[in-house]
N, CA, C and O atoms as CSV, one atom per row, in Angstrom:
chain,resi,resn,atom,element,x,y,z
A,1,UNK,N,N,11.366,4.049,-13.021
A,1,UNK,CA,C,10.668,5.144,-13.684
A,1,UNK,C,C,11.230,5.419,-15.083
A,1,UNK,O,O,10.453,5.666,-16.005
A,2,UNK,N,N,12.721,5.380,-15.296
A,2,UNK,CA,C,13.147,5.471,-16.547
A,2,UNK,C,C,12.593,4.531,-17.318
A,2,UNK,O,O,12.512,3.332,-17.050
A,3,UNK,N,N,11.965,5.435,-18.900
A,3,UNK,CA,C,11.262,4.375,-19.867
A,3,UNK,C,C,9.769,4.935,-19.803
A,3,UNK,O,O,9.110,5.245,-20.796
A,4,UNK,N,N,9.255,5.031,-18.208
A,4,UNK,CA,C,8.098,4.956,-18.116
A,4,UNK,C,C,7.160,6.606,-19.007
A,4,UNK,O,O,7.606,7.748,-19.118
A,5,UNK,N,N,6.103,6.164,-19.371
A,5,UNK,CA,C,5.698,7.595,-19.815
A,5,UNK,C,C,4.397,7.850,-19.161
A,5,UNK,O,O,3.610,6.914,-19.024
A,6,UNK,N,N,4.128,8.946,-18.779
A,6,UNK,CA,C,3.384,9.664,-17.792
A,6,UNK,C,C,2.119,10.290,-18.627
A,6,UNK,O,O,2.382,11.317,-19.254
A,7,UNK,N,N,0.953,9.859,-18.697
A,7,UNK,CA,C,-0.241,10.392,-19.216
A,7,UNK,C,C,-0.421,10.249,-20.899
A,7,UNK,O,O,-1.389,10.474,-21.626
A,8,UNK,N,N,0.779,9.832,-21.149
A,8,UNK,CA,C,0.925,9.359,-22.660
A,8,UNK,C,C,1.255,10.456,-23.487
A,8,UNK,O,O,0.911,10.721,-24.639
A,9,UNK,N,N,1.969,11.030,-22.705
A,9,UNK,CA,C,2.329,12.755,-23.019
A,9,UNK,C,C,3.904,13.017,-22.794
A,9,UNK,O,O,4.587,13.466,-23.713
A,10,UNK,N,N,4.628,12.617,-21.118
A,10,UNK,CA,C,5.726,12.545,-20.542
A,10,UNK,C,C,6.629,11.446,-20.709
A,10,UNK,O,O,6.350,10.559,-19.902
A,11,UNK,N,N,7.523,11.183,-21.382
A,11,UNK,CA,C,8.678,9.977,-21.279
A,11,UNK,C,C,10.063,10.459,-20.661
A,11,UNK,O,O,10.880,11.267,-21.104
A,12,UNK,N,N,10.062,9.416,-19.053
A,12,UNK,CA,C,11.133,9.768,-18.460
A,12,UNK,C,C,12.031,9.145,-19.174
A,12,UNK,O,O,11.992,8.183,-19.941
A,13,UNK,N,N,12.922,9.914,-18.764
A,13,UNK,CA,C,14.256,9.764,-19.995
A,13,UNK,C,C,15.712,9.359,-19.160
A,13,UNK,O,O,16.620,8.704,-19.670
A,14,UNK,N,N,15.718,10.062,-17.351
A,14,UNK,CA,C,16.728,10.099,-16.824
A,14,UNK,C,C,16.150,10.538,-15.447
A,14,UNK,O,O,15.112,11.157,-15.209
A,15,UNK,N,N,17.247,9.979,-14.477
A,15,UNK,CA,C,16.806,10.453,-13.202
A,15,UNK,C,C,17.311,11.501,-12.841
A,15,UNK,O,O,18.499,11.225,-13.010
A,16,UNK,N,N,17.280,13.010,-12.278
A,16,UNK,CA,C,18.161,13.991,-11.922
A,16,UNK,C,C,18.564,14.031,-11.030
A,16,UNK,O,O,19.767,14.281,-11.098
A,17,UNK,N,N,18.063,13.866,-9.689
A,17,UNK,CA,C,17.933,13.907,-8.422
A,17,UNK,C,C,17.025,12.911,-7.612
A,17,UNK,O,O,16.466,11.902,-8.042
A,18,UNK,N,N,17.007,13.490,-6.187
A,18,UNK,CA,C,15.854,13.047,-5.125
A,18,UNK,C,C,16.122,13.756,-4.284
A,18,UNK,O,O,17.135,14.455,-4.322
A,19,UNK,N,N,15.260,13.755,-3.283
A,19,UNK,CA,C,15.253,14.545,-1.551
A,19,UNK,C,C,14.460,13.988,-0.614
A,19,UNK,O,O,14.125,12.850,-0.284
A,20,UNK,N,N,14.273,14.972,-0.312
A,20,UNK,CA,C,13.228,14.800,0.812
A,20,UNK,C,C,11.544,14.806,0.710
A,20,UNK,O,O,10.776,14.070,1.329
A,21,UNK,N,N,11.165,15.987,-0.377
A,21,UNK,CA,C,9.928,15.301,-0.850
A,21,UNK,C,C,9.492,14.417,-2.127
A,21,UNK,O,O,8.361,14.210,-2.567
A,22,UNK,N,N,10.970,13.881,-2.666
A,22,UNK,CA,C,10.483,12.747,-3.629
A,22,UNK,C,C,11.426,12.993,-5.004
A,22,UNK,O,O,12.388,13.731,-4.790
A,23,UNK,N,N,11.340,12.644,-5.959
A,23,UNK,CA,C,12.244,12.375,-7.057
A,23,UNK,C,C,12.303,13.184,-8.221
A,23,UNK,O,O,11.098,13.159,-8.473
A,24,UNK,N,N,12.814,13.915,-9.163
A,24,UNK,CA,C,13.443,14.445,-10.553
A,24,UNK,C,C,13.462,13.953,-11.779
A,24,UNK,O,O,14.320,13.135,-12.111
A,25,UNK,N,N,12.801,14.257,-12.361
A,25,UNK,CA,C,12.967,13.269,-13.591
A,25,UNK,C,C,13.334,14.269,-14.595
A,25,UNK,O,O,12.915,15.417,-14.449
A,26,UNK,N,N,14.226,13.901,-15.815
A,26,UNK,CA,C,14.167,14.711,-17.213
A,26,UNK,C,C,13.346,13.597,-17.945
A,26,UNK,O,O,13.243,12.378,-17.804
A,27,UNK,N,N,12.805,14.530,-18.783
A,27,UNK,CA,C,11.617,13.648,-19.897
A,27,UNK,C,C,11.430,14.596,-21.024
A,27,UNK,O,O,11.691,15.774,-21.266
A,28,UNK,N,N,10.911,13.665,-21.566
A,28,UNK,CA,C,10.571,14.402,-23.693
A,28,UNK,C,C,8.819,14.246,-23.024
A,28,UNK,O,O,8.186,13.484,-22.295
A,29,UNK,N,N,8.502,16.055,-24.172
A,29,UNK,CA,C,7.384,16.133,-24.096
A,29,UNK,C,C,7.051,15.167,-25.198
A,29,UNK,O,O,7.673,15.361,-26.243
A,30,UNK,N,N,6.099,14.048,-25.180
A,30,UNK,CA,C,6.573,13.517,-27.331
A,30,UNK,C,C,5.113,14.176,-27.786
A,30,UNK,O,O,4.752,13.858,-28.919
A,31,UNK,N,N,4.301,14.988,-27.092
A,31,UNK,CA,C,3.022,15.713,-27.570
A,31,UNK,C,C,3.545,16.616,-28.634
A,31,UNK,O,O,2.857,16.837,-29.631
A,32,UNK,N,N,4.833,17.199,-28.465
A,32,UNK,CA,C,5.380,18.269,-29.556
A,32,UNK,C,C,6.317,17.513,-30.764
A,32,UNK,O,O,7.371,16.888,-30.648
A,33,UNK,N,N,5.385,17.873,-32.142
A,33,UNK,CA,C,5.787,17.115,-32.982
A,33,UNK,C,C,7.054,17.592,-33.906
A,33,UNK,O,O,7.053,18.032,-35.056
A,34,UNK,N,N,8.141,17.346,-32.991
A,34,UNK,CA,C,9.554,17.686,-33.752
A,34,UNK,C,C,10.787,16.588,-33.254
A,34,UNK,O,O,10.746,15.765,-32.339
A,35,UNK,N,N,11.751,16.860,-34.093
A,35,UNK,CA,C,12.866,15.622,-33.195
A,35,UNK,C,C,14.237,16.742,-33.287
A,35,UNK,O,O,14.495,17.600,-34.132
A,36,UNK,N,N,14.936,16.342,-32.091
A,36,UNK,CA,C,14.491,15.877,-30.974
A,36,UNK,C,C,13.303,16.428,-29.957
A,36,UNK,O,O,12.989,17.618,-29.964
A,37,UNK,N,N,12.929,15.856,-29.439
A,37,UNK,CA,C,11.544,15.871,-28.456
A,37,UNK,C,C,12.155,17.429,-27.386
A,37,UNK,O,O,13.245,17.691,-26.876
A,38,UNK,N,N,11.042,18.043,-27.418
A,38,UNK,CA,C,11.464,19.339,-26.104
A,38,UNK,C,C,11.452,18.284,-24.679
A,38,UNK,O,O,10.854,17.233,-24.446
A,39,UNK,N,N,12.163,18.901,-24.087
A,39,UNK,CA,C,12.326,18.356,-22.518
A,39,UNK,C,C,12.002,19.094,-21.636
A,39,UNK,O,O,12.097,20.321,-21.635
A,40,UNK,N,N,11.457,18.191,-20.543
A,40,UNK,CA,C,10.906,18.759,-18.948
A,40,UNK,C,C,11.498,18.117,-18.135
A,40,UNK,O,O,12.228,17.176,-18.446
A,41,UNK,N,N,11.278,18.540,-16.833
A,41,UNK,CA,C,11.726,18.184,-16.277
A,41,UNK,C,C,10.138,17.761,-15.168
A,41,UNK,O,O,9.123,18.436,-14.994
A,42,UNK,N,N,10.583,16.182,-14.516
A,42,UNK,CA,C,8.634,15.558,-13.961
A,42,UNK,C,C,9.424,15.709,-12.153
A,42,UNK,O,O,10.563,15.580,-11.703
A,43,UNK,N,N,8.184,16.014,-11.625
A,43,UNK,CA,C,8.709,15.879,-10.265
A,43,UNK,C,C,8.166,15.003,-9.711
A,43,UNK,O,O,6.955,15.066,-9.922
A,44,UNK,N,N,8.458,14.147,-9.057
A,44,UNK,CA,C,7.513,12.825,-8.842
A,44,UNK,C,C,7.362,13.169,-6.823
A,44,UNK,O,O,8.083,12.624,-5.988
A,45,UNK,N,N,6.393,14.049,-6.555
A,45,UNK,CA,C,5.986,14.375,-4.940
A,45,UNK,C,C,5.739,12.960,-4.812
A,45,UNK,O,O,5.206,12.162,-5.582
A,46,UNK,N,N,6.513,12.762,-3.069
A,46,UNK,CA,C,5.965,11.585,-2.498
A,46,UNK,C,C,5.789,12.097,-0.899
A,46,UNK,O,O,6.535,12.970,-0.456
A,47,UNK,N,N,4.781,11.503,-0.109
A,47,UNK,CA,C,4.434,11.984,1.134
A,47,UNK,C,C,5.410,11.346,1.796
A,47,UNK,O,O,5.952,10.265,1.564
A,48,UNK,N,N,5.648,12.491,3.031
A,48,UNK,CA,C,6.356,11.475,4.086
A,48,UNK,C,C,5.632,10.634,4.980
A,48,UNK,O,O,4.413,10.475,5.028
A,49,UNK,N,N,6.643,10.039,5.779
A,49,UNK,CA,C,6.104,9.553,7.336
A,49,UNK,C,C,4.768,10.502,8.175
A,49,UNK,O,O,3.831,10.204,8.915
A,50,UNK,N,N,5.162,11.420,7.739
A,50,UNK,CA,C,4.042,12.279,8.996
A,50,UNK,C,C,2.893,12.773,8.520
A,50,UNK,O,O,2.086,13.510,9.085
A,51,UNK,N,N,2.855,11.920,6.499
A,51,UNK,CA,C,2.028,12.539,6.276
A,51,UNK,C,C,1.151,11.149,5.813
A,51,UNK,O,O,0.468,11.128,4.789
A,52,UNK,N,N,1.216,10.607,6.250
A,52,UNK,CA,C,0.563,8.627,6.422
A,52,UNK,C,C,-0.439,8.699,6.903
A,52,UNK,O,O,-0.986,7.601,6.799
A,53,UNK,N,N,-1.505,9.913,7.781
A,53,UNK,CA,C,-2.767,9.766,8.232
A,53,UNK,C,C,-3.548,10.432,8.042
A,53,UNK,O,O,-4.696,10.396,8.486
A,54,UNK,N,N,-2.914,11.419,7.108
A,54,UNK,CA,C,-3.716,12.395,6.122
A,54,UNK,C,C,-4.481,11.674,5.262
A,54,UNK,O,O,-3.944,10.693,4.748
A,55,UNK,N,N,-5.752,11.958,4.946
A,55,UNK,CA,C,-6.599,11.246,4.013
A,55,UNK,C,C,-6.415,11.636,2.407
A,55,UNK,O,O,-6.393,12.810,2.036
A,56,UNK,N,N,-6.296,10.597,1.573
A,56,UNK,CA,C,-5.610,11.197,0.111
A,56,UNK,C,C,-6.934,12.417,-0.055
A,56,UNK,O,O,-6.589,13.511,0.392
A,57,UNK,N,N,-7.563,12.400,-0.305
A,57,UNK,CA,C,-8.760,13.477,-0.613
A,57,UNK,C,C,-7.977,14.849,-0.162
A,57,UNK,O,O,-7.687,15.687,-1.015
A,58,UNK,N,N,-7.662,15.028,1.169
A,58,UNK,CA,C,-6.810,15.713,1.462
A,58,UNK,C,C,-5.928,16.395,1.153
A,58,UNK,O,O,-5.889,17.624,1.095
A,59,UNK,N,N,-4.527,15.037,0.753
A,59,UNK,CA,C,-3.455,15.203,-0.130
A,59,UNK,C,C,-3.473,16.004,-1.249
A,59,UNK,O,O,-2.802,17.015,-1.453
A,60,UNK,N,N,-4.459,15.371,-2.106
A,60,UNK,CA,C,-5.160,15.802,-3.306
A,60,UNK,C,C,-5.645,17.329,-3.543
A,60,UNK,O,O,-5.437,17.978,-4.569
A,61,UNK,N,N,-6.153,17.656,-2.691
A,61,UNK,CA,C,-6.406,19.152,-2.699
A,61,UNK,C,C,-5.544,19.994,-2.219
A,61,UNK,O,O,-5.588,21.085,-2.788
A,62,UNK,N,N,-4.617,19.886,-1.216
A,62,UNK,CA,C,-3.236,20.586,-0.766
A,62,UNK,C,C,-3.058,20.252,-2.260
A,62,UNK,O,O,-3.499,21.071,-3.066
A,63,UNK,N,N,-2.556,19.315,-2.640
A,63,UNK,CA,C,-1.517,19.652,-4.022
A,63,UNK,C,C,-2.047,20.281,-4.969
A,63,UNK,O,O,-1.439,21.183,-5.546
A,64,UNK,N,N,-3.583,19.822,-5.378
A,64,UNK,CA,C,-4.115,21.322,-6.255
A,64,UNK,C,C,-3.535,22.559,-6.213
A,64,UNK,O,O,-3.010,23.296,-7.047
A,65,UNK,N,N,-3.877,22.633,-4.402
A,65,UNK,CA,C,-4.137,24.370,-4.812
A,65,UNK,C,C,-2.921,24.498,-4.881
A,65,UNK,O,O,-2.766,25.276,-5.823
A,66,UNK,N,N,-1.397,24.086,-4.264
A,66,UNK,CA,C,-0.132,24.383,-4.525
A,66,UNK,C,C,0.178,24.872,-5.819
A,66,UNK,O,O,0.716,25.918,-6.183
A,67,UNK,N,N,-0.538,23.327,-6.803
A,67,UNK,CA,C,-0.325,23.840,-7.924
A,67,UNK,C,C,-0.420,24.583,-9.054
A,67,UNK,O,O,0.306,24.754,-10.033
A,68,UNK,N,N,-1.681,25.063,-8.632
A,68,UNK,CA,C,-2.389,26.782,-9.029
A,68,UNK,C,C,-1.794,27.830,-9.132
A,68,UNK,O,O,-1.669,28.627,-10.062
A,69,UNK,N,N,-1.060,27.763,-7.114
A,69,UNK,CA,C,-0.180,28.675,-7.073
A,69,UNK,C,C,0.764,28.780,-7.508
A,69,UNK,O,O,1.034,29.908,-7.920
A,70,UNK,N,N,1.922,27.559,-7.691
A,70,UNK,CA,C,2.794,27.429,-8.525
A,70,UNK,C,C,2.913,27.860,-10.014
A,70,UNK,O,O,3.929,28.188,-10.627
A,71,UNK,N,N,1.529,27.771,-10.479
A,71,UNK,CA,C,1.289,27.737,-11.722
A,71,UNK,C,C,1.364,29.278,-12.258
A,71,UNK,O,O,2.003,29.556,-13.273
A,72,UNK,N,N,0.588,30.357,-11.415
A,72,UNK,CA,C,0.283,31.624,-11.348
A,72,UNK,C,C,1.992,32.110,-11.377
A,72,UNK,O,O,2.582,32.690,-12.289
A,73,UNK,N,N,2.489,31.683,-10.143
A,73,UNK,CA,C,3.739,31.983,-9.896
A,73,UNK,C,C,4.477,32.239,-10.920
A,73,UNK,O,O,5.024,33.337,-11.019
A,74,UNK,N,N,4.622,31.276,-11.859
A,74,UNK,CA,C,5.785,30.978,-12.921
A,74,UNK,C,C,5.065,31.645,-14.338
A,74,UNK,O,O,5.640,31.790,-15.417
A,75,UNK,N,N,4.000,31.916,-14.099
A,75,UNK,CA,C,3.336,32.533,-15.392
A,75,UNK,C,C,4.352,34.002,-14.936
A,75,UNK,O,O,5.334,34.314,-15.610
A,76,UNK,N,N,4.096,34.460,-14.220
A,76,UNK,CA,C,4.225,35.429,-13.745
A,76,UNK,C,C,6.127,36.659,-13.640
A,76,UNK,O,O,6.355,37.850,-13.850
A,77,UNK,N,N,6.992,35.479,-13.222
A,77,UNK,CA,C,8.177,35.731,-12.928
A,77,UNK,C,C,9.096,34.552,-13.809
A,77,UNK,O,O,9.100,33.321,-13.804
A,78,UNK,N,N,9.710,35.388,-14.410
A,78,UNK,CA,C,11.436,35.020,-15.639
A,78,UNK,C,C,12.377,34.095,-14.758
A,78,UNK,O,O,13.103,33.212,-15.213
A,79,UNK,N,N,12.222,34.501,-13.195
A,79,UNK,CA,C,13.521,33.743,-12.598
A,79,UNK,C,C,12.279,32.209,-11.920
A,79,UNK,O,O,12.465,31.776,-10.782
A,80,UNK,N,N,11.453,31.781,-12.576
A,80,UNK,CA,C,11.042,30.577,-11.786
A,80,UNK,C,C,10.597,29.595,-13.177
A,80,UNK,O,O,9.797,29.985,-14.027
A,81,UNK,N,N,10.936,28.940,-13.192
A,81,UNK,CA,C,10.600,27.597,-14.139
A,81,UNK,C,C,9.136,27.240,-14.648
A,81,UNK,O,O,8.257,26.674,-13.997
A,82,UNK,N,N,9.076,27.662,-15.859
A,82,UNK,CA,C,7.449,27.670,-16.136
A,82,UNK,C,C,6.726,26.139,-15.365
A,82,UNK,O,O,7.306,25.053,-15.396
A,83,UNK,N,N,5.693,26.317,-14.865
A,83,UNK,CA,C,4.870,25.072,-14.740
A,83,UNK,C,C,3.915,24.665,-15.810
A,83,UNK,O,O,3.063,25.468,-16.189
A,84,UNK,N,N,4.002,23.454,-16.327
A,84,UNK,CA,C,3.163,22.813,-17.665
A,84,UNK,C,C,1.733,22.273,-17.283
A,84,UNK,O,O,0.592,22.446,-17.712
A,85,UNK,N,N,2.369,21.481,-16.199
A,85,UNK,CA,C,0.960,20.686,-15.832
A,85,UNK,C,C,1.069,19.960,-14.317
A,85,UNK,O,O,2.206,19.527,-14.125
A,86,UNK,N,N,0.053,19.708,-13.096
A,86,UNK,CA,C,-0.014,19.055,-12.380
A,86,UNK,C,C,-1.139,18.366,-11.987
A,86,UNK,O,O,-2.271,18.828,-11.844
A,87,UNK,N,N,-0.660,16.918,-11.772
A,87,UNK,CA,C,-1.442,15.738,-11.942
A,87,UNK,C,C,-1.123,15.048,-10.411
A,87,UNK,O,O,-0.376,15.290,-9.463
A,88,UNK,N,N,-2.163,14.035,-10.770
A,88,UNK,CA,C,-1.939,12.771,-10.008
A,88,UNK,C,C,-2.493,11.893,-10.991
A,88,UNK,O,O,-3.430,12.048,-11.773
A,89,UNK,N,N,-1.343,10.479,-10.686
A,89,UNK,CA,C,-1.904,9.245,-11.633
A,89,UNK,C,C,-1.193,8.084,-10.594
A,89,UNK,O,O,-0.095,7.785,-10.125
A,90,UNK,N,N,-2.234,7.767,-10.584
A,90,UNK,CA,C,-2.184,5.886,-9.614
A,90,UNK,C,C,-1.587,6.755,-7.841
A,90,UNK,O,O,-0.646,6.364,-7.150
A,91,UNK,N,N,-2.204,7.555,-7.644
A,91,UNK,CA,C,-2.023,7.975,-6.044
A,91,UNK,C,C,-0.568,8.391,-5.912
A,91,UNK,O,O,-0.051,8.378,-4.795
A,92,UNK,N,N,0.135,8.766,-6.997
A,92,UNK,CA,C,1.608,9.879,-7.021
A,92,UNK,C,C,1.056,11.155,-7.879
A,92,UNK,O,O,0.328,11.283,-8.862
A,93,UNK,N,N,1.919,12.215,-6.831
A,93,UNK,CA,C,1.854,13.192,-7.647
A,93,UNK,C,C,2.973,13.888,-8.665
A,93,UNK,O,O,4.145,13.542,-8.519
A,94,UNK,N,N,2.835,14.287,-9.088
A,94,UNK,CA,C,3.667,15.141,-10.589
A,94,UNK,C,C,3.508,16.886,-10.511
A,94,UNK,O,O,2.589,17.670,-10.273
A,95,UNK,N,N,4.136,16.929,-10.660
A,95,UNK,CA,C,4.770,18.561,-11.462
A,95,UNK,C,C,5.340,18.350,-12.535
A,95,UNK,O,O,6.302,17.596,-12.386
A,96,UNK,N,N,5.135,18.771,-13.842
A,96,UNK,CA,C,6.210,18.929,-14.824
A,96,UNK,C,C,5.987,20.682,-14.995
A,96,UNK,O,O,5.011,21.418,-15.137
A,97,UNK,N,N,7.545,20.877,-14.888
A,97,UNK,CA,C,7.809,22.213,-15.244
A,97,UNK,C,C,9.269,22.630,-16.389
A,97,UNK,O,O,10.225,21.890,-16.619
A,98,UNK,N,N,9.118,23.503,-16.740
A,98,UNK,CA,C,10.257,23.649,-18.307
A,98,UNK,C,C,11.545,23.242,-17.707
A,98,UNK,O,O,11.543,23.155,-16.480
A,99,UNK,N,N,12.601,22.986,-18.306
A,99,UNK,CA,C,14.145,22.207,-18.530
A,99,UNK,C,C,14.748,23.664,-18.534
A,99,UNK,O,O,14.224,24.631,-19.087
A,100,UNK,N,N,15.752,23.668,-17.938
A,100,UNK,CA,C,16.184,24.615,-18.122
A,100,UNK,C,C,17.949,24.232,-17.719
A,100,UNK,O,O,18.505,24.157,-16.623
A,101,UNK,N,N,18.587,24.008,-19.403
A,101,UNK,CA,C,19.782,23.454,-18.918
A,101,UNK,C,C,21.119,24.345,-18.340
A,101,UNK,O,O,21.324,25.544,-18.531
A,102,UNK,N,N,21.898,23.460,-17.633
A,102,UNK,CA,C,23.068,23.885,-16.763
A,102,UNK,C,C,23.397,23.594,-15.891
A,102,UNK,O,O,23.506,22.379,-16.052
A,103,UNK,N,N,23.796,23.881,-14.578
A,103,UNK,CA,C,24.467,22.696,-13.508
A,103,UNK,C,C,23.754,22.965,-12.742
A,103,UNK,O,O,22.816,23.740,-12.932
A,104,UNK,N,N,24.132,22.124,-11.160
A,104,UNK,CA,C,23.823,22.203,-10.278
A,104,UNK,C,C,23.833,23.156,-9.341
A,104,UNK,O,O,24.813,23.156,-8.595
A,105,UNK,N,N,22.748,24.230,-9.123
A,105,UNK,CA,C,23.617,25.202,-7.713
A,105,UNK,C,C,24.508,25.100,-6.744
A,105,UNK,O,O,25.351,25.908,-6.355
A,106,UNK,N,N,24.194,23.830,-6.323
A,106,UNK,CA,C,25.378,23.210,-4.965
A,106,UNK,C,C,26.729,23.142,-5.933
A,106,UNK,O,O,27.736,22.917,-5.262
A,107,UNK,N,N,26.941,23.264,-7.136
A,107,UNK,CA,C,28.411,22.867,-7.467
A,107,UNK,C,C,28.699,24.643,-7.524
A,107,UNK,O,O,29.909,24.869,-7.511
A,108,UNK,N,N,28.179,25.413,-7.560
A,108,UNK,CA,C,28.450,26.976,-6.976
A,108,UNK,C,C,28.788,27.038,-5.673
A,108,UNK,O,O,29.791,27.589,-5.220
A,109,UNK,N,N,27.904,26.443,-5.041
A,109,UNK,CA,C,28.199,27.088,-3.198
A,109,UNK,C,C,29.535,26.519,-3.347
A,109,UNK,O,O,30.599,27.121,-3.200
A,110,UNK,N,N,29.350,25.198,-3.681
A,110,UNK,CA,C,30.504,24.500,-2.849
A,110,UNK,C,C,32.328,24.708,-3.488
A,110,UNK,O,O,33.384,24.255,-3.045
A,111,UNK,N,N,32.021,25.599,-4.694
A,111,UNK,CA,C,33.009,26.239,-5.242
A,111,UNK,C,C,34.099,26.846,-4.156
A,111,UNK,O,O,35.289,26.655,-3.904
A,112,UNK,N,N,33.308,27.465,-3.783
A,112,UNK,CA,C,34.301,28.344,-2.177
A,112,UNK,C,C,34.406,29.995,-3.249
A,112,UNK,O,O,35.209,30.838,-2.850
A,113,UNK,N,N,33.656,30.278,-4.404
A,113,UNK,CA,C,33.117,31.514,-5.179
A,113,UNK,C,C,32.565,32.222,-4.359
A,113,UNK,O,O,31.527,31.765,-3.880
A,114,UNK,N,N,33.044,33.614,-3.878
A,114,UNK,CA,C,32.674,34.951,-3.607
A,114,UNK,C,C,31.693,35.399,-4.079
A,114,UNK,O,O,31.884,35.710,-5.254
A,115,UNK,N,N,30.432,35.646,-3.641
A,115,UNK,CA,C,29.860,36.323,-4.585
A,115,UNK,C,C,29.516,37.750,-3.813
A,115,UNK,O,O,29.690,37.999,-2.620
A,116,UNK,N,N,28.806,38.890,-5.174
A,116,UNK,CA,C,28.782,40.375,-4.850
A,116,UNK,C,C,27.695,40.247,-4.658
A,116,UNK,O,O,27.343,39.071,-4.750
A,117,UNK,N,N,26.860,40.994,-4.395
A,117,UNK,CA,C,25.525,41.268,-4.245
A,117,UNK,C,C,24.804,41.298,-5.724
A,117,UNK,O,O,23.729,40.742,-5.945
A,118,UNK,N,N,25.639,42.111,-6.806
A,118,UNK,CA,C,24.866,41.881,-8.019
A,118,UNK,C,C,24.947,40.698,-8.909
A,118,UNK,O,O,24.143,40.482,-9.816
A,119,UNK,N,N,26.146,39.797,-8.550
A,119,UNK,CA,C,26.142,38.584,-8.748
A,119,UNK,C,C,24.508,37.442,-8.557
A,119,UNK,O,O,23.864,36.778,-9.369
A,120,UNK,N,N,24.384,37.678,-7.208
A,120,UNK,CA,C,23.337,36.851,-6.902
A,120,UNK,C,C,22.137,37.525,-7.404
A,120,UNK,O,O,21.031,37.002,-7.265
């Protein structure tokens, strides 16, 4: 995926992660004409095992409307990661939503850091 560019809009740049429903990407928007390029971050959804007899038509519309909601969501609330755009191209799906740099949460938990209630 690194290299690859997504709608002729997204260039993955780096891998961040993976899980359980699929992969992380950081990428340059190169639609915004400045250097260096603003960054997103692409989510590359992949179905599981249990979801192999679902008909893509299906797929396709679960992830719409997710991404509506998602979309509403983040318009909406400061603590959630704006959403830009969601697609499908060649039967994968995408999220790109804003970059938002700094570490990993798990390198907090796993700190062995106290936290207060107004902390969190």
């Amino acid at each position: 995926m690194i290299g690859r560019t997504l709608r002729q809009h997204y260039k993955i740049i780096d891998k961040l992660g993976s899980g359980g429903f699929g992969e992380t990407y950081l990428a340059e928007d190169l639609d915004i004409p400045t250097n260096p390029k603003p960054k997103c971050v692409v989510k590359r959804l992949q179905p599981n095992e249990r979801n192999r007899n679902i008909p893509t038509s299906d797929i396709l519309r679960l992830f719409q409307k997710e991404g509506k909601i998602l979309y509403q969501l983040s318009q909406n609330h400061n603590h959630i990661p704006k959403l830009y755009a969601y697609f499908e191209e060649k039967q994968e799906f995408y999220l790109v939503q804003e970059f938002i740099d700094g570490h990993d949460l798990s390198q907090e938990i796993t700190s062995g850091k106290v936290w207060n209630e107004t902390s969190i």
